[in-house]
N, C-alpha and C positions, 0 to 999 in steps of 0.2 A: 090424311095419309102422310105418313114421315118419311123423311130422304134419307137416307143410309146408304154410305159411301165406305165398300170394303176393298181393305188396302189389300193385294195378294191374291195373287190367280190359281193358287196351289191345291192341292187337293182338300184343308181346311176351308183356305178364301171360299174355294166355289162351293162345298158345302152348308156353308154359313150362308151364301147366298141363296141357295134354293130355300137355305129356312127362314130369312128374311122375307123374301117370298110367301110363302106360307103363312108369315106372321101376317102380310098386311101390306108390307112396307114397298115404297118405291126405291130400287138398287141398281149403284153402281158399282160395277167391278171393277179394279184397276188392275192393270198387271206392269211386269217393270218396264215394259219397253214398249214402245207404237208398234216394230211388229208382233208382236204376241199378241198384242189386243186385237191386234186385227184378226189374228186367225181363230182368236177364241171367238170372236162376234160371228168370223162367217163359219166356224162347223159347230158354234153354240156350245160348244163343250171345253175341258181344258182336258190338255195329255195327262193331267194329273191326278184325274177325274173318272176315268173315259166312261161313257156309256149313261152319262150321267147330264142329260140334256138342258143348256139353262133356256129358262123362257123367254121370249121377243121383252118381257116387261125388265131384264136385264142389262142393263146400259154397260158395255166392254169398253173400257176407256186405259188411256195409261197418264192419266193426270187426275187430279181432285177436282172435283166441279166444284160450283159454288153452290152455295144456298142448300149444304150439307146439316142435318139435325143432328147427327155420329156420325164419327168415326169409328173405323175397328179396323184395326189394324193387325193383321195375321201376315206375317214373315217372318223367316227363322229368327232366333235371338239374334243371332251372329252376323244378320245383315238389317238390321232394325234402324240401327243409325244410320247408318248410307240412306237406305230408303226417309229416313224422317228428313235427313238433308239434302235429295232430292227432290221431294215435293215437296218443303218446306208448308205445313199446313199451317192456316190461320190458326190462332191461339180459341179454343174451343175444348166439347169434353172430346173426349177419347179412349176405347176402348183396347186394350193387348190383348191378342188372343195366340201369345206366345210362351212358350216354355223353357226355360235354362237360363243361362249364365253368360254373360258375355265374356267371351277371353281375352287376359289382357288387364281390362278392369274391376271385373269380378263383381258387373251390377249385376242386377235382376230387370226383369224388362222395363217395371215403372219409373224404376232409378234413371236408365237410359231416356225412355221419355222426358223425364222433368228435367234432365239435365240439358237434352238438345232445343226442348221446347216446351220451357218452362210458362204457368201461369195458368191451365187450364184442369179441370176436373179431370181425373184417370182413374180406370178400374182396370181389371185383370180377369178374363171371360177362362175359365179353365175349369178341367173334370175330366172325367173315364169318358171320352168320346173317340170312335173311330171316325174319318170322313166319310166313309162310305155309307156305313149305316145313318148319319144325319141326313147323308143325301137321299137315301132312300124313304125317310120318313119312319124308322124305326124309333120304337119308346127308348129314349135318352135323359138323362139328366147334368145339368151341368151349375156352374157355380162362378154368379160375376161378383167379386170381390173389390172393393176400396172404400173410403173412409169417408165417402161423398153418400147420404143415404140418398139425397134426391136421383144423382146418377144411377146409383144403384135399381132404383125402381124404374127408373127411365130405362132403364134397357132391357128389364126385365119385361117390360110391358111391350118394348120391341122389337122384343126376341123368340119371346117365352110364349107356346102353344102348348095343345095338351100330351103331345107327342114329344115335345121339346121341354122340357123341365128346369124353370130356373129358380135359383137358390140364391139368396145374396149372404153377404159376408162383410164385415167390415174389417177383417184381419188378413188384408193384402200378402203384405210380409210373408205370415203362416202360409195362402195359397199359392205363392209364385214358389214358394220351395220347395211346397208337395211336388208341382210339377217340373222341375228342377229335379232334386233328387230320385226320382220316380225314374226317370231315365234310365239315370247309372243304372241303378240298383236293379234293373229290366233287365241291360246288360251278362250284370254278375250271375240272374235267374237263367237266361239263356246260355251259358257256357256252362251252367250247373249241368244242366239238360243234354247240351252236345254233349258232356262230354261222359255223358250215363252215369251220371250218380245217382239220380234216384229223385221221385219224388218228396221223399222224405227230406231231402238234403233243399231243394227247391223251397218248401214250405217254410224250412227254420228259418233259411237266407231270408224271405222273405218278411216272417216277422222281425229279426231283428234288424231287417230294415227298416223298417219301420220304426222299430225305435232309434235308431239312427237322426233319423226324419226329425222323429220328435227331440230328442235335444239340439240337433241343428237350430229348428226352428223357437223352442225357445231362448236358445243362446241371442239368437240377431233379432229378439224382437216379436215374433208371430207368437200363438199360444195352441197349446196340444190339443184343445178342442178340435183346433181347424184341422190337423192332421188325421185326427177319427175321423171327419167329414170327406165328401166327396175329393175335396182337390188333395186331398191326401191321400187314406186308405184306398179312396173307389179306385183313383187313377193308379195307384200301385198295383191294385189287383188285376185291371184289364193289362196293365201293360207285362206285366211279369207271367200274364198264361194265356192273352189272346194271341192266336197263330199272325193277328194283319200287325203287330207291334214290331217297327224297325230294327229296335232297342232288342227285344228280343230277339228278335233272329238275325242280327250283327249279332250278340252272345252265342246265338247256339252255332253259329259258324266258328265264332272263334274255340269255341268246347269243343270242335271235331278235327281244330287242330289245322283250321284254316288263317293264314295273314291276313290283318285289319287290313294293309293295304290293298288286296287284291280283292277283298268286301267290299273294301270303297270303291275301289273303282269300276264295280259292276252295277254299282246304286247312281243315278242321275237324282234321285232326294236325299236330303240332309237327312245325317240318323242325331239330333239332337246332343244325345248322351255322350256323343265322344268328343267335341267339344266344352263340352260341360262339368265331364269329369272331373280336370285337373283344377279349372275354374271354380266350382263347388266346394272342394278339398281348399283351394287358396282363401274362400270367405271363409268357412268353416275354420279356421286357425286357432288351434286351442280345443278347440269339442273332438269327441270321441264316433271317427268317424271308420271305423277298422274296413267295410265293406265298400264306400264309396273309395279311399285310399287304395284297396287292392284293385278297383277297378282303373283307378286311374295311373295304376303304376304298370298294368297287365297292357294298356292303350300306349301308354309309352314307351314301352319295351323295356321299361327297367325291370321285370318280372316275368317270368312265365306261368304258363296258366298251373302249371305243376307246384311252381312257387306261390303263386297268389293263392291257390289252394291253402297249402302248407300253411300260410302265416294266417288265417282264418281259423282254424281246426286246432293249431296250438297255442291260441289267445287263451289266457284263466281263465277257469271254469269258476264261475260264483253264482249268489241268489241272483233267479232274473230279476 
């Protein structure tokens, strides 16, 4: 039986753990602080989670044990390094099971790993997954990407049931910026939505996000296979029409003509995408990125949604 040590109490972390669970595995949970672990140990569940019971074989902890097989590490992009420089983990493989852009520096999450703590195998666990339904045991598919094939099958083996579906990749790159761009671009779907334009108008934003996607990702490196694949298409599609997507319904709030600020401050979880935005647009420099740019200009109030519209709709018309 293998030891699996997941970094992040969130509503991912604790999903990932019931299906570690499931796989087989012996698990520990970690959360940021001694008290949160405690109180996740004694009602067994996380607030971020609810109703979603972890099992006694769940170890709630808020440090790294030792004589750990993986890691996986699930917290937001934006607090990945604090967290890696808090528990400074033994050099070993390691798994991201995060999405976007760091602000600031404009890594992607593996970047951020090898730079705090360099030396060990890394892959990138991402795909169309909500927590809920992993937690529940619904059929999902998902997709651990890096350039390590042994790694790669090693967590497929310690992850992967028949409910749970894993897919490996060795074009990192390509999948950290499916799920990266996928965000935004969820966003710009959900304000299409508030702000009643139309199904119609949803589906196009949608595909040419997509192509978006794809020359981002071959500009820096990934290749447009991987953006057909799950950590691309799949995850664009859940997040741009499934009702439990953040990213989306941060959009369709702002499409009905409500303040990001006053979005934010009624959410206690990170909506990914709106740090990501301006981040995404800053590595993206030079590519042709029209939908993630209106999104990240509509988040910073140099635009309104009336304007973000506008500069979309009056972009040339040419062959797609």
């Amino acid at each position: 039986m293998s030891r699996l040590v997941i970094i992040g109490a969130g509503a991912w972390g604790t999903a990932l753990a019931l299906q570690a669970v499931r796989a087989g595995n012996d698990v520990s949970l970690v959360a940021r602080d001694a008290a949160t672990a405690s109180t996740i140990a004694a009602n067994r569940e996380s607030n971020r989670l609810p109703a979603h019971r972890l099992p006694d074989a769940v170890d709630v902890r808020h440090d790294i044990p030792a004589g750990a097989d993986l890691l996986l590490w699930v917290v937001p992009v934006q607090h990945l390094r604090s967290s890696f420089l808090r528990l400074q983990p033994a050099v070993g493989s390691i798994v991201v099971g995060a999405k976007g852009v760091e602000a600031g520096t404009y890594l992607l999450p593996l970047e951020i790993v090898n730079e705090v703590s360099p030396g060990g195998p890394v892959a990138i666990l991402t795909g169309p997954n909500f927590a809920h339904e992993v937690a529940s045991g619904f059929p999902a598919a998902a997709v651990v990407a890096s350039t390590d094939a042994d790694l790669r099958e090693r967590v497929r083996l310690m992850l992967g049931t028949n409910t749970f579906r894993l897919y490996g990749n060795d074009d990192p790159i390509g999948a950290q910026l499916g799920g990266a761009a996928k965000n935004v671009i969820a966003i710009a779907a959900g304000a299409v939505i508030g702000a009643g334009l139309g199904e119609n108008a949803r589906a196009a934003l949608v595909t040419r996000g997509l192509s978006e996607l794809r020359r981002l990702a071959i500009a820096l490196g990934g290749r447009a296979e991987t953006v057909m694949g799950l950590s691309g298409l799949g995850d664009l599609l859940l997040t741009c029409t499934g009702a439990s997507s953040r990213n989306f319904s941060l959009g369709h709030a702002l499409g009905r003509g409500e303040s990001l600020s006053d979005i934010l401050a009624r959410r206690s979880e990170v909506t990914e995408g709106v740090p990501t935005a301006a981040a995404l647009v800053a590595r993206g420099e030079g590519v042709e990125l029209p939908i993630c740019r209106a999104v990240a200009d509509l988040l910073a109030g140099a635009k309104t949604l009336d304007q973000a519209i506008a500069q979309l709709l009056l972009r040339p018309q040419r062959d797609e």
